[in-house]
Structures are given as structure tokens and as C-alpha cells.
N, CA, C, O and CB atoms as a CASP TS submission, in Angstrom:
PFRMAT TS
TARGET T0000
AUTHOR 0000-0000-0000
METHOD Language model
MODEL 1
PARENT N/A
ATOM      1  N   UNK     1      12.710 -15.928  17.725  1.00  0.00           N
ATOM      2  CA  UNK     1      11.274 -16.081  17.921  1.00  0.00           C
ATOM      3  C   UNK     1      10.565 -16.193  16.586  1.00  0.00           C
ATOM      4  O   UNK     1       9.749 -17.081  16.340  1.00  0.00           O
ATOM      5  CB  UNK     1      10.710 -14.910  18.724  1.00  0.00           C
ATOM      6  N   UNK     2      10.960 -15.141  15.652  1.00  0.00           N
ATOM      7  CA  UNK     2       9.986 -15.182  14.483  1.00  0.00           C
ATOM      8  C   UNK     2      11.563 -14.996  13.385  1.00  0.00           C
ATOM      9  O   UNK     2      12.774 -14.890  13.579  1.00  0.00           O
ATOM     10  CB  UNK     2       8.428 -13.607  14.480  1.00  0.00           C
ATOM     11  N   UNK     3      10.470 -15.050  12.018  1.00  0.00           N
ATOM     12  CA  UNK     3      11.733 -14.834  10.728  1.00  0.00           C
ATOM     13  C   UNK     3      11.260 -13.668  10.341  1.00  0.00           C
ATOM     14  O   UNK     3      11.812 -13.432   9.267  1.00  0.00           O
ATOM     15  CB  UNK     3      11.879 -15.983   9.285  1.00  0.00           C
ATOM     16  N   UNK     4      10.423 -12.657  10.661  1.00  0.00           N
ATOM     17  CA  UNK     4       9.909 -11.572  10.066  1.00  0.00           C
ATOM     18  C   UNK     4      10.294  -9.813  10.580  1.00  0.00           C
ATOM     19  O   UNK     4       9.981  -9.094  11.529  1.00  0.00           O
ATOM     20  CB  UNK     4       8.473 -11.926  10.221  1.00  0.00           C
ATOM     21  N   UNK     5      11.274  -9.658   9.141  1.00  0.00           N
ATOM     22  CA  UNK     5      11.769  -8.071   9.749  1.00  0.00           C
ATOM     23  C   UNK     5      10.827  -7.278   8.980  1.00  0.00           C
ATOM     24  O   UNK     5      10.593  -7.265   7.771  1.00  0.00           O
ATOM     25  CB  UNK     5      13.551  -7.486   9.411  1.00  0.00           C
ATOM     26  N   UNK     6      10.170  -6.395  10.281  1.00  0.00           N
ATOM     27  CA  UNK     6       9.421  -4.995   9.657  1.00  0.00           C
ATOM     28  C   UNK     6      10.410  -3.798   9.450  1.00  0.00           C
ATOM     29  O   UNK     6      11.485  -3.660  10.033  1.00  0.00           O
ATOM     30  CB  UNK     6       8.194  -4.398  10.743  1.00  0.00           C
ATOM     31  N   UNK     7       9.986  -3.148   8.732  1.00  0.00           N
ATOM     32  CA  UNK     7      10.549  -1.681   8.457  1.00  0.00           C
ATOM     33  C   UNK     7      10.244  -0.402   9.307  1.00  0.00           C
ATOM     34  O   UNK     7      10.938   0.583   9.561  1.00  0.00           O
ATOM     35  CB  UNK     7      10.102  -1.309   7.160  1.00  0.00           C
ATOM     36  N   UNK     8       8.857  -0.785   9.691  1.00  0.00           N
ATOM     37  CA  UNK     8       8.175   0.648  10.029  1.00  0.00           C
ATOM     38  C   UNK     8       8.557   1.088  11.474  1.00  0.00           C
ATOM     39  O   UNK     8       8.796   0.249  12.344  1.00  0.00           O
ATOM     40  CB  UNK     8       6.461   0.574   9.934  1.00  0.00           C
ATOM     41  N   UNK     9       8.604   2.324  11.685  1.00  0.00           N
ATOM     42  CA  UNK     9       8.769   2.637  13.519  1.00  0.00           C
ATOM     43  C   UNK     9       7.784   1.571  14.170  1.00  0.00           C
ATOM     44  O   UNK     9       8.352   1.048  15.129  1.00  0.00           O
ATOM     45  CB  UNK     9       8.139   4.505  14.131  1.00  0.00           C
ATOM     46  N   UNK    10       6.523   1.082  13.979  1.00  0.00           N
ATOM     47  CA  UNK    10       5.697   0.316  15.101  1.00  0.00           C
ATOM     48  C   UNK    10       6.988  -1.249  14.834  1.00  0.00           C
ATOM     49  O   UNK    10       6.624  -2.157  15.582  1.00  0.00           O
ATOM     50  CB  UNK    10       3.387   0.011  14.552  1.00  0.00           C
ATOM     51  N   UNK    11       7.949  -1.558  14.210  1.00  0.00           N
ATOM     52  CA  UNK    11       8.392  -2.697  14.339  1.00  0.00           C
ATOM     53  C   UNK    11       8.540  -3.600  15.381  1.00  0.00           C
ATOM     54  O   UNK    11       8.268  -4.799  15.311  1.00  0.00           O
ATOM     55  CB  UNK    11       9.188  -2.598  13.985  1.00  0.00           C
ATOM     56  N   UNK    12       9.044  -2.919  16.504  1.00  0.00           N
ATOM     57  CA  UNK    12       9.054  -3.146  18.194  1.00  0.00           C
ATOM     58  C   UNK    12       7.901  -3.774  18.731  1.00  0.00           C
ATOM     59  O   UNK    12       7.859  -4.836  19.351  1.00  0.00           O
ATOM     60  CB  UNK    12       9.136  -1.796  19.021  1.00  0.00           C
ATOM     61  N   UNK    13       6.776  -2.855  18.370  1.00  0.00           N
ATOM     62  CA  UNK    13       5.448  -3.228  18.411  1.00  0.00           C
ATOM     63  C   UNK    13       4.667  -4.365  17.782  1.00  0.00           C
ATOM     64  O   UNK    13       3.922  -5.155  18.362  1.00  0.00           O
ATOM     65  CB  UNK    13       4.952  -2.320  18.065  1.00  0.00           C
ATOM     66  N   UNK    14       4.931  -4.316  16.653  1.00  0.00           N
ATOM     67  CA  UNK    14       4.335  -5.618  15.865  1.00  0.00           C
ATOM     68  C   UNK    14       5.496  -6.700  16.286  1.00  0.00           C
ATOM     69  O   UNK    14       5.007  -7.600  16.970  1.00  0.00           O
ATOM     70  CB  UNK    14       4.186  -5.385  13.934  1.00  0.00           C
ATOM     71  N   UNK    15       6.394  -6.796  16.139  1.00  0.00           N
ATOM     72  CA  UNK    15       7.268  -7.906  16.891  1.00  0.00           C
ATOM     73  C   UNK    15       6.475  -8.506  18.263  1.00  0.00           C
ATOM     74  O   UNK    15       6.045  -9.659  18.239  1.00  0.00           O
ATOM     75  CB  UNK    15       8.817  -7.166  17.395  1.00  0.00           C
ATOM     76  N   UNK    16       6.350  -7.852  19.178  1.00  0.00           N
ATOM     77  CA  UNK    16       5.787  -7.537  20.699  1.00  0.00           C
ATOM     78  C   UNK    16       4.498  -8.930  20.186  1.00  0.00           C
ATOM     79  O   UNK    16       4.264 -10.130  20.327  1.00  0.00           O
ATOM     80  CB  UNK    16       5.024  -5.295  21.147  1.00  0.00           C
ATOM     81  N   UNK    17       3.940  -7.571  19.480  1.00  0.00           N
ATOM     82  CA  UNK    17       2.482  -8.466  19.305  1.00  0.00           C
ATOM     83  C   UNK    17       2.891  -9.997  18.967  1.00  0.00           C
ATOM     84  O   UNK    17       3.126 -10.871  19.802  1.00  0.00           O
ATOM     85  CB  UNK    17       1.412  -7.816  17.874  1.00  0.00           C
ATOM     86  N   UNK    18       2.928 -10.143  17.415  1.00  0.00           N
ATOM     87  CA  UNK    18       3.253 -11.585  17.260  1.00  0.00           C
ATOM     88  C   UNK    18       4.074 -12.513  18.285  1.00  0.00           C
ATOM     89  O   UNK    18       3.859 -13.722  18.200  1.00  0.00           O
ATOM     90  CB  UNK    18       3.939 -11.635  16.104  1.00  0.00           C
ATOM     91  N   UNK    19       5.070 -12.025  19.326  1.00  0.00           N
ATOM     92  CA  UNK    19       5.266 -12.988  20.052  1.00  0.00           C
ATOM     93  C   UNK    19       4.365 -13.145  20.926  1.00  0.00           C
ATOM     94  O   UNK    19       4.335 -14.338  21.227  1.00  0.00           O
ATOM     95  CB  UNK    19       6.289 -12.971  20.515  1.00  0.00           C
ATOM     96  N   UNK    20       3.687 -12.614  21.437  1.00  0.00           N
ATOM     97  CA  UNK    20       2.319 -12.709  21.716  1.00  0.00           C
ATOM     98  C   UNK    20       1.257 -14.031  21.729  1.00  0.00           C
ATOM     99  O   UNK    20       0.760 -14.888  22.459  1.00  0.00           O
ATOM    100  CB  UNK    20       1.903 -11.885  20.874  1.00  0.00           C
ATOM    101  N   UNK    21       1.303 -13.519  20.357  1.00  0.00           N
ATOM    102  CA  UNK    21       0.265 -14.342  19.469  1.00  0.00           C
ATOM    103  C   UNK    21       0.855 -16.026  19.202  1.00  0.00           C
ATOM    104  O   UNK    21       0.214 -17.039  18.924  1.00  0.00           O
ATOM    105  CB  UNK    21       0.100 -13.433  17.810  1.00  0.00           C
ATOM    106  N   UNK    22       2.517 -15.796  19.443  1.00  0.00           N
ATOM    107  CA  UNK    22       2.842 -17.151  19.307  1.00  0.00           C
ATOM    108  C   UNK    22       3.114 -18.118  20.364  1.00  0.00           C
ATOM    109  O   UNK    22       3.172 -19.347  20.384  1.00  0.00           O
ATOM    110  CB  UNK    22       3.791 -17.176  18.628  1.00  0.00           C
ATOM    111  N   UNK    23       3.285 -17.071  21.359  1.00  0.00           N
ATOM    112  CA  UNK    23       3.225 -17.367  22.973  1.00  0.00           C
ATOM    113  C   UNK    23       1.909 -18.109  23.727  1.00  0.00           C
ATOM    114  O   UNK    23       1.767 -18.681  24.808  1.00  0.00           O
ATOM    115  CB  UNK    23       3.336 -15.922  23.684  1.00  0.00           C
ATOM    116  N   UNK    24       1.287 -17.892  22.932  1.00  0.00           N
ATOM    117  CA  UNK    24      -0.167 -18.506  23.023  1.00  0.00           C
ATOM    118  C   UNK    24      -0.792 -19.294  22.586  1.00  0.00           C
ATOM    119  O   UNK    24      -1.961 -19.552  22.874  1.00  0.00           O
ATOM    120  CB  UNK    24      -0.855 -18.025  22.868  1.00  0.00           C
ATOM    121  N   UNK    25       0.057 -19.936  21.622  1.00  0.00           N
ATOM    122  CA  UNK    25      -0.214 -21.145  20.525  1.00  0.00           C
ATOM    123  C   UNK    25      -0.620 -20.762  19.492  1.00  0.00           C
ATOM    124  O   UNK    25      -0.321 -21.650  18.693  1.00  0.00           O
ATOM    125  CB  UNK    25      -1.121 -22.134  20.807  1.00  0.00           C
ATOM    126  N   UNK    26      -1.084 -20.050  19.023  1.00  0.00           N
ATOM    127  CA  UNK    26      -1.691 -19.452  18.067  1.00  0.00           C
ATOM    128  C   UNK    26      -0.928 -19.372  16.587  1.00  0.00           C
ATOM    129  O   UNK    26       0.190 -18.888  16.406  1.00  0.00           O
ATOM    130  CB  UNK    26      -1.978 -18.208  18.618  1.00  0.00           C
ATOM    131  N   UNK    27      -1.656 -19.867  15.728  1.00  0.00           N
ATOM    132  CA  UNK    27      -0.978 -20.025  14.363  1.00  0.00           C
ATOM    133  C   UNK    27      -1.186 -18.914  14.031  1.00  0.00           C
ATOM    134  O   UNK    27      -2.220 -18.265  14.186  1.00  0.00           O
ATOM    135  CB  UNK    27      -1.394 -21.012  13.347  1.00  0.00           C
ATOM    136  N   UNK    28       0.403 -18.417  13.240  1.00  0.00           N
ATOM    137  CA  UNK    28       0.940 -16.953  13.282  1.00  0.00           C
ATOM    138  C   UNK    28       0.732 -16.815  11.665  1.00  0.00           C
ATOM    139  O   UNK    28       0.827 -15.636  11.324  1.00  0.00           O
ATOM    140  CB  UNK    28       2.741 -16.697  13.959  1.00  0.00           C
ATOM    141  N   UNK    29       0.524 -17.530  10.799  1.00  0.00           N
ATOM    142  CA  UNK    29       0.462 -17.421   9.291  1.00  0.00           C
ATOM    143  C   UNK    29      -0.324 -16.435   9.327  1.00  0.00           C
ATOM    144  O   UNK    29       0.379 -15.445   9.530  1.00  0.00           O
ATOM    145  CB  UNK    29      -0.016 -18.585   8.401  1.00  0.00           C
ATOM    146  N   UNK    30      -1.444 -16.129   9.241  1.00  0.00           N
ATOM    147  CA  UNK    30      -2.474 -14.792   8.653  1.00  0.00           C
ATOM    148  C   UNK    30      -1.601 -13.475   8.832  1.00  0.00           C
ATOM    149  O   UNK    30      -1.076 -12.584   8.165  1.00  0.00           O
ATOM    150  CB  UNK    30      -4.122 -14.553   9.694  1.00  0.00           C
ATOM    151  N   UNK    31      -1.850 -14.114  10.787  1.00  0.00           N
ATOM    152  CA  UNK    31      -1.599 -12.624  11.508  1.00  0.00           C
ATOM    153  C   UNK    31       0.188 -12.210  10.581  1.00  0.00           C
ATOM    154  O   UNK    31       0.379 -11.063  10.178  1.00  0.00           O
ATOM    155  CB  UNK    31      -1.444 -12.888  13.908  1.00  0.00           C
ATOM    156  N   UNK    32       1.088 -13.123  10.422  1.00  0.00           N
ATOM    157  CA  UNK    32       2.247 -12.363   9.907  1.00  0.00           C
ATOM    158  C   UNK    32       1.677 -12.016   8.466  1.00  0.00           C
ATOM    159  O   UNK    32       2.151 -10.890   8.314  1.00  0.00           O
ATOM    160  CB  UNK    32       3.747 -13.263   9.908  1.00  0.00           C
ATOM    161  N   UNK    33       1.094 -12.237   7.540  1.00  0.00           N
ATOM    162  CA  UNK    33       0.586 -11.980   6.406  1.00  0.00           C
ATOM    163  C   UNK    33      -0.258 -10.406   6.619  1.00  0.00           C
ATOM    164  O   UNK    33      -0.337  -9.588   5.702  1.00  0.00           O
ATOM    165  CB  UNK    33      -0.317 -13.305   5.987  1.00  0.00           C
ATOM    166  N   UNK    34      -0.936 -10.157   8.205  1.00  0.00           N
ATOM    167  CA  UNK    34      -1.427  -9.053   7.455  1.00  0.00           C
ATOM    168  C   UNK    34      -0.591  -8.269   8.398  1.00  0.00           C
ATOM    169  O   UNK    34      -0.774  -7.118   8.002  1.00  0.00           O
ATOM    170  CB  UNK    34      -3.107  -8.755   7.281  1.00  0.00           C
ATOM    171  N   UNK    35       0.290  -8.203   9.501  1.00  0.00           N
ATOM    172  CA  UNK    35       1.342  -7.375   9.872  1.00  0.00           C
ATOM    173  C   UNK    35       2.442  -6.870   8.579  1.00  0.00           C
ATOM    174  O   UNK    35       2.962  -5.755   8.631  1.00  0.00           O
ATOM    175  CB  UNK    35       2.078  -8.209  11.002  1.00  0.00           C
ATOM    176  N   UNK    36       2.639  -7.549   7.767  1.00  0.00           N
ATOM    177  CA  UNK    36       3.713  -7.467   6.806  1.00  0.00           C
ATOM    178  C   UNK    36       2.765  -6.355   5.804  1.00  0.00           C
ATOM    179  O   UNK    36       3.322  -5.266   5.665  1.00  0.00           O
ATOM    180  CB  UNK    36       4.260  -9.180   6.061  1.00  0.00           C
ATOM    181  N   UNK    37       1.855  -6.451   5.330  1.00  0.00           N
ATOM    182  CA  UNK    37       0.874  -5.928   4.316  1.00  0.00           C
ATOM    183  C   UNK    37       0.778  -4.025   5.058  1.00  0.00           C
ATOM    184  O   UNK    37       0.930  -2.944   4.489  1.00  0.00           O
ATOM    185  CB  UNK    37      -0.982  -7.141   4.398  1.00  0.00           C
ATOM    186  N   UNK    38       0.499  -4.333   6.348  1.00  0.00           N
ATOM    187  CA  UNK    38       0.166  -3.114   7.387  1.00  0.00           C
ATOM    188  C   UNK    38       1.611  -2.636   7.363  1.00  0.00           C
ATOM    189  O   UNK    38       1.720  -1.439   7.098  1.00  0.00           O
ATOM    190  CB  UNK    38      -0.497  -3.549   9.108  1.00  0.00           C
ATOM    191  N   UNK    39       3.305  -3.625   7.687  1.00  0.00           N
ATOM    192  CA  UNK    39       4.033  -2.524   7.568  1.00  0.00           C
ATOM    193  C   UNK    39       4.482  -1.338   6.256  1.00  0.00           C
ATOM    194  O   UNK    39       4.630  -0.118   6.185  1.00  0.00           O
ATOM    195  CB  UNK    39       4.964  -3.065   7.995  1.00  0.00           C
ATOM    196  N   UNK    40       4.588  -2.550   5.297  1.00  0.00           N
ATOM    197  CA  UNK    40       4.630  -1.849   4.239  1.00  0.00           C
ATOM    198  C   UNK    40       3.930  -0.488   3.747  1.00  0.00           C
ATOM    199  O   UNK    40       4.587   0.446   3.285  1.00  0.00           O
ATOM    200  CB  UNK    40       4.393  -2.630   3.584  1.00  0.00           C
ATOM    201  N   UNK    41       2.359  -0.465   3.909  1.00  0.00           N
ATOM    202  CA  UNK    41       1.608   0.487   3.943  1.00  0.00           C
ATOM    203  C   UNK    41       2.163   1.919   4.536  1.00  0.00           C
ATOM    204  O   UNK    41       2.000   3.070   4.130  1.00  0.00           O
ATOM    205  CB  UNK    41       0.581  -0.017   4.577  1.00  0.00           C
ATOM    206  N   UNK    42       3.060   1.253   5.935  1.00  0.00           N
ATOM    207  CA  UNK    42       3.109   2.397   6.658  1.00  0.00           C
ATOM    208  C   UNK    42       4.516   2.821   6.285  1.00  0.00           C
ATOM    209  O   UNK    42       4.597   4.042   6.148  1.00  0.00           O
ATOM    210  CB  UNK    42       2.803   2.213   8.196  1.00  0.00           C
ATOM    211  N   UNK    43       5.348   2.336   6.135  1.00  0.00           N
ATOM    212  CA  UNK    43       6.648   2.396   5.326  1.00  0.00           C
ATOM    213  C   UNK    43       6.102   3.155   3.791  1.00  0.00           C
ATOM    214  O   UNK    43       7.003   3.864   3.344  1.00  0.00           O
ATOM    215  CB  UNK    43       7.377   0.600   5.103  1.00  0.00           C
ATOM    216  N   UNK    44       5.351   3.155   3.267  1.00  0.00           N
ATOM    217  CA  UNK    44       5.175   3.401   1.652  1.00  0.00           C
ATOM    218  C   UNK    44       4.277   4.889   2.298  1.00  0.00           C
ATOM    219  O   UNK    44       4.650   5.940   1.778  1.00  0.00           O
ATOM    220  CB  UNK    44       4.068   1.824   0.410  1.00  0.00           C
ATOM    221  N   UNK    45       3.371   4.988   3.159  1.00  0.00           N
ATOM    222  CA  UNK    45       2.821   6.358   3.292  1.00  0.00           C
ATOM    223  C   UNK    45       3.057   7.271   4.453  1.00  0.00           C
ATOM    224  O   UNK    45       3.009   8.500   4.502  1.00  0.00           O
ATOM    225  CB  UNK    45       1.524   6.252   3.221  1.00  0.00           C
ATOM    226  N   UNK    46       3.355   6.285   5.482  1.00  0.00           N
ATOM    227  CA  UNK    46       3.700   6.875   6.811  1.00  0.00           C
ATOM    228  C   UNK    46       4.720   6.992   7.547  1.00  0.00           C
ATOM    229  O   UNK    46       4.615   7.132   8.765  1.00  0.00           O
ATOM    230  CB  UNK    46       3.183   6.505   7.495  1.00  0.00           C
ATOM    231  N   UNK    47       6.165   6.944   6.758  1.00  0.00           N
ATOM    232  CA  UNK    47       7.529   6.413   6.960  1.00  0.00           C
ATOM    233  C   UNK    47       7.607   6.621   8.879  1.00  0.00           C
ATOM    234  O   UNK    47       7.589   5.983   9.932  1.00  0.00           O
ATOM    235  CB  UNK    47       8.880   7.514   5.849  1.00  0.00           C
ATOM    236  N   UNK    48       7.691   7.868   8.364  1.00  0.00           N
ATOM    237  CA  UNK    48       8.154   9.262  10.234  1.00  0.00           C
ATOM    238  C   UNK    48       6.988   8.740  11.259  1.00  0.00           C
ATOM    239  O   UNK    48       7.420   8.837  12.407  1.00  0.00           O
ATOM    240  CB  UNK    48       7.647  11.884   9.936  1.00  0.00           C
ATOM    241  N   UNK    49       5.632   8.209  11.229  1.00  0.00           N
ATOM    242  CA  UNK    49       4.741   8.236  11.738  1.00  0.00           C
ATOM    243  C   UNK    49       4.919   6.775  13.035  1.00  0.00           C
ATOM    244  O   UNK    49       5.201   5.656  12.607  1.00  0.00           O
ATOM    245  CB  UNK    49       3.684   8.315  10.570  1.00  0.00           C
ATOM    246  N   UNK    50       4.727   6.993  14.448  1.00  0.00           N
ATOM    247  CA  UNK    50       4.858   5.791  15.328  1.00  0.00           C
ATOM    248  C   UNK    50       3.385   5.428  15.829  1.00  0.00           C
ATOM    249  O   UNK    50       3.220   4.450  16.557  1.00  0.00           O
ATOM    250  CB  UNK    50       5.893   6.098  16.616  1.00  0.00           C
ATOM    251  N   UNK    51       2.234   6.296  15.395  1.00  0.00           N
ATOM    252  CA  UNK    51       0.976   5.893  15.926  1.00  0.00           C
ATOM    253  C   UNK    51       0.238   5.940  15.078  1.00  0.00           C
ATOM    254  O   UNK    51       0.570   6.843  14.309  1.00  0.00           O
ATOM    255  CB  UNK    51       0.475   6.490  16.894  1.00  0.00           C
ATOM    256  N   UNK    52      -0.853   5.314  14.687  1.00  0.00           N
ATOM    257  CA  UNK    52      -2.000   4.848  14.154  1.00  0.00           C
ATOM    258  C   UNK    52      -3.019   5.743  14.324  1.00  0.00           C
ATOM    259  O   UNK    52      -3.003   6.060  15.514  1.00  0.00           O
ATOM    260  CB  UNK    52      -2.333   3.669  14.634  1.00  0.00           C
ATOM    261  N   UNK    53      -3.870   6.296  13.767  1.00  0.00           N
ATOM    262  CA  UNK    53      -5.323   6.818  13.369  1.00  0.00           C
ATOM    263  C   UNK    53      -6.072   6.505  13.057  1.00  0.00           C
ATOM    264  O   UNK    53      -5.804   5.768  12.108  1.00  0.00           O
ATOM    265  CB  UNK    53      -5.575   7.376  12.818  1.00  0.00           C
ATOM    266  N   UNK    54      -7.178   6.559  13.241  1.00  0.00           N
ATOM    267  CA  UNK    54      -8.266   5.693  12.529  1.00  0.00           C
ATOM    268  C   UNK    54      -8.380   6.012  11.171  1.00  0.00           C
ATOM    269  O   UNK    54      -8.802   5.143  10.409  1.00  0.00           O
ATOM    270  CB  UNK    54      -9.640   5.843  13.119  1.00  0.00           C
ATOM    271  N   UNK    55      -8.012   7.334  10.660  1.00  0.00           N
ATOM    272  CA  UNK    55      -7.939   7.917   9.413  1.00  0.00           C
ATOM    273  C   UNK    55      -6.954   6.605   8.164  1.00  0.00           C
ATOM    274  O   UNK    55      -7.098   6.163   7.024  1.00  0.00           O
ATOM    275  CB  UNK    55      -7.052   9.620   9.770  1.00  0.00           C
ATOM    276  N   UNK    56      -6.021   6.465   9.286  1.00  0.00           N
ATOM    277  CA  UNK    56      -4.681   5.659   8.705  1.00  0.00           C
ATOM    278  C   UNK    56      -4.855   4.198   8.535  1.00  0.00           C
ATOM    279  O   UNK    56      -4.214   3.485   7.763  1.00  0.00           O
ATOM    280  CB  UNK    56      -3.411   5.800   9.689  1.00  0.00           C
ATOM    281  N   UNK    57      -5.902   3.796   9.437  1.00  0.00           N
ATOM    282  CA  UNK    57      -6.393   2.329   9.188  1.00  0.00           C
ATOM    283  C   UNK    57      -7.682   2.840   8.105  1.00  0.00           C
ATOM    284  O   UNK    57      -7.487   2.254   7.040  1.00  0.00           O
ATOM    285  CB  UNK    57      -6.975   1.342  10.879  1.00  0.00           C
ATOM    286  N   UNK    58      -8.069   3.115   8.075  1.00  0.00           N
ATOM    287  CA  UNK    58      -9.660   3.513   7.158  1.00  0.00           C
ATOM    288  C   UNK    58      -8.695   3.433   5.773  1.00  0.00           C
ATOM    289  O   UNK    58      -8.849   2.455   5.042  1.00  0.00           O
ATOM    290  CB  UNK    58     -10.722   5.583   7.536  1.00  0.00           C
ATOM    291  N   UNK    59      -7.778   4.381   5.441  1.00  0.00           N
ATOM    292  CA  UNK    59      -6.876   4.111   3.793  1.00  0.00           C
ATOM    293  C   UNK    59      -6.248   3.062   4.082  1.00  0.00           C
ATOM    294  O   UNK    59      -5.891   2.581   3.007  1.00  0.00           O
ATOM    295  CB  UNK    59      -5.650   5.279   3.154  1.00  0.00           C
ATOM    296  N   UNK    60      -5.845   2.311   5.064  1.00  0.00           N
ATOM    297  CA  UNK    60      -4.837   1.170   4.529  1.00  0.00           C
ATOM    298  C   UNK    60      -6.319  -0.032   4.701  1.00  0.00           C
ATOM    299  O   UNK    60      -6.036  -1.225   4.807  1.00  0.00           O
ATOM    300  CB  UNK    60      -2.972   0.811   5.823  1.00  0.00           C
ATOM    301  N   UNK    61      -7.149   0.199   4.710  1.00  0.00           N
ATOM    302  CA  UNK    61      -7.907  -0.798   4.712  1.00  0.00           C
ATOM    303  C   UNK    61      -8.697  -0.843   3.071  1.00  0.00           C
ATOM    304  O   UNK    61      -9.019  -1.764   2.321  1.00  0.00           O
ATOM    305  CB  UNK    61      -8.863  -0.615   6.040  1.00  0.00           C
ATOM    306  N   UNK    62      -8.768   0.259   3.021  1.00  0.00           N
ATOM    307  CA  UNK    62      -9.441   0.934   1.656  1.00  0.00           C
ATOM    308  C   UNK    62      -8.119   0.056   0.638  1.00  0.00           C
ATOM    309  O   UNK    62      -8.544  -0.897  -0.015  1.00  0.00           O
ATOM    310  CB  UNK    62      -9.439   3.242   1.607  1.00  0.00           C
ATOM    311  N   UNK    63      -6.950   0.298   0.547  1.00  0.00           N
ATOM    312  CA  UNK    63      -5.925   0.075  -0.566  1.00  0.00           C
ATOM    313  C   UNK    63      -6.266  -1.843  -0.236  1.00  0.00           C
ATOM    314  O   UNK    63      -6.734  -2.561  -1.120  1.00  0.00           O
ATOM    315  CB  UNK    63      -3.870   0.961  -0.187  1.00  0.00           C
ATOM    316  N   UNK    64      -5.930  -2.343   1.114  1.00  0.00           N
ATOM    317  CA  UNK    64      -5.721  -3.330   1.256  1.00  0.00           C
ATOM    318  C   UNK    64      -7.186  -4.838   0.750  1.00  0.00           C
ATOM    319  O   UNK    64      -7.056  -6.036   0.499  1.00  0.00           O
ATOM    320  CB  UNK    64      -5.225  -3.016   2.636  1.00  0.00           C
ATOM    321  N   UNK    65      -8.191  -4.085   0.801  1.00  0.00           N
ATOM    322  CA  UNK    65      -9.645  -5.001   0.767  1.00  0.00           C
ATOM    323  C   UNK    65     -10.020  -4.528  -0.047  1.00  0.00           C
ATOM    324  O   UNK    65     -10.835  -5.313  -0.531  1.00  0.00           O
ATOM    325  CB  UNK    65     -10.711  -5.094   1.788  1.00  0.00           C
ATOM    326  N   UNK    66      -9.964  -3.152  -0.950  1.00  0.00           N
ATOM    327  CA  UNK    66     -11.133  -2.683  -2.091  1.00  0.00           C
ATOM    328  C   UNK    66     -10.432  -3.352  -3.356  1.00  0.00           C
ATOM    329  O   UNK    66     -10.951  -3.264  -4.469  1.00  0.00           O
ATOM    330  CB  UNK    66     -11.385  -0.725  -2.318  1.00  0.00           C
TER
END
């Protein structure tokens, strides 16, 4: 389906999604650009972690846009 291996526990999940997103026609360039950016984040601070916080998007948004 795709060429893109995540690291993080949501991998299943972000996989899920993007086929999704490609299932639908939808040009997958961004969206794999900022899934890859988001796993890493969570791999580099949140290794053990399988769910999201708003706390956890608020810093990976902070590192990722400031």
C-alpha cells in the first residue's frame, strides 16, 4: 500500500489512516511528511506511550512550527 515504516506504537494507526487517505484519492505527500515528523517526535519523547494528549500535540506542535 505505502513505502513508509513508522517506529512509534500508533504505527498500526497511522498506517490505518494513510490508507485511508489513499483509498480516497487523496494525495498522500504532506499527510506522509507530517505522519513521519509526528512519529519521530513520539519515538524521540514518547517511546512506551500508545495515546495522544493534547499536552503531547501542544509540544510536538511547539518543536514542529516554532
Amino acid at each position: 500500500m505505502n513505502d513508509t515504516i513508522y517506529k512509534c506504537l500508533l504505527k498500526a494507526e497511522m498506517q490505518a489512516f494513510l490508507g485511508e487517505v489513499l483509498a480516497k484519492g487523496y494525495q498522500a505527500k504532506h499527510i506522509r511528511s507530517v505522519l513521519k515528523e509526528f512519529d519521530e517526535f513520539m519515538v524521540t519523547h514518547y517511546k512506551s506511550m500508545k495515546t495522544v494528549t493534547l499536552d503531547m500535540y501542544d509540544e510536538c506542535s511547539k518543536l514542529t512550527f516554532d
